[in-house]
C-alpha positions as CSV (number, residue, x, y, z in Angstrom):
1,X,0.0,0.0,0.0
2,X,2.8,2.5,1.0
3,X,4.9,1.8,-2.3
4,X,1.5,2.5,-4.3
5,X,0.9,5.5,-2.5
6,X,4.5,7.3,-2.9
7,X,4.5,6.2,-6.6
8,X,1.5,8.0,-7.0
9,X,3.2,10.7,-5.3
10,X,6.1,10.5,-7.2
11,X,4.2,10.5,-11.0
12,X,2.4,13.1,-9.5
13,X,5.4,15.2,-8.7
14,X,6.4,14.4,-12.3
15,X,3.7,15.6,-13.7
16,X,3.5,18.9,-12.3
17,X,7.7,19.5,-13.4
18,X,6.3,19.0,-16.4
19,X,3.5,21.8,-16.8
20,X,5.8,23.6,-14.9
21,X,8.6,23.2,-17.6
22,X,6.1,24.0,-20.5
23,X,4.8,26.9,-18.6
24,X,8.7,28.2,-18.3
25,X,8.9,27.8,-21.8
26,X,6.3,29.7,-22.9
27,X,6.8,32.3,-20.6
28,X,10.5,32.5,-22.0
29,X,9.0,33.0,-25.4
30,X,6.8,35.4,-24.5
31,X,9.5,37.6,-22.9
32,X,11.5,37.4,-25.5
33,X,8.5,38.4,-28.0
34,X,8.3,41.5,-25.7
35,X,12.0,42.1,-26.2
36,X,11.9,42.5,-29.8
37,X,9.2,44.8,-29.6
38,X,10.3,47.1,-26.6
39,X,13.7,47.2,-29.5
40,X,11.5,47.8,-32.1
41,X,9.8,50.6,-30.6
42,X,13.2,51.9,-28.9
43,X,14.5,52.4,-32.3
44,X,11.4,54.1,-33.5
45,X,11.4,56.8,-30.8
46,X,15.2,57.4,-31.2
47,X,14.0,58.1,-35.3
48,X,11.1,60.2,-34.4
49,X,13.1,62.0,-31.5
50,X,15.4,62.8,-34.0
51,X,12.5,64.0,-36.5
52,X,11.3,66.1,-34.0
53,X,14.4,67.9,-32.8
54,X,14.6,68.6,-36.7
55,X,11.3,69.8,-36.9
56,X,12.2,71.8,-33.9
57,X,15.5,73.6,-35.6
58,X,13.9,74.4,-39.0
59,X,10.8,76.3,-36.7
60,X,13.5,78.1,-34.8
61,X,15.1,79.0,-38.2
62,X,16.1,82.4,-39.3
63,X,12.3,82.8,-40.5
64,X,11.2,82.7,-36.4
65,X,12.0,86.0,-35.8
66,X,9.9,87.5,-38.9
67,X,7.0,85.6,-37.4
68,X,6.2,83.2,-39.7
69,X,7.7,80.0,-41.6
70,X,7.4,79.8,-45.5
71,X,7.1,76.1,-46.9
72,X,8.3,75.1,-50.4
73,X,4.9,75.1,-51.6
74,X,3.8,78.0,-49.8
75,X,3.0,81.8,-51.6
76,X,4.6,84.7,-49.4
77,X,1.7,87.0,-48.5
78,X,2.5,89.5,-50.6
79,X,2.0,87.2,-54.0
């Protein structure tokens, strides 16, 4: 009775190392998943930091002072 009981025990144990194992993995794969995308979106707001501080210069441009910027596509007011 005692040896049935502890290898009940024991496939018991071995069971839950198991889900326990497959649960590590998938957890491993989702934090890598999440890696990739917190690199992902690292590089896209390095780029669009970058846009912005570029933005940023052109409006501080010589044509600040005048009050006004004039885009390439733009008439001056006087046209």
């Amino acid at each position: 009775m005692f040896l049935l009981e502890r290898t009940a025990v024991i496939t018991h144990i071995h069971i839950m190392i198991e889900a326990l194992e497959e649960q590590i993995a998938h957890l491993t794969r989702a934090m890598e998943d999440l890696s990739d995308v917190v690199a992902k979106q690292d590089t896209e707001l390095r780029h669009l930091t970058q846009l912005v501080e570029s933005l940023g210069k052109k409006i501080q441009g010589p044509d600040s002072e005048s009050g006004g910027i004039i885009f390439s596509d733009e008439r001056p007011p006087h046209y």
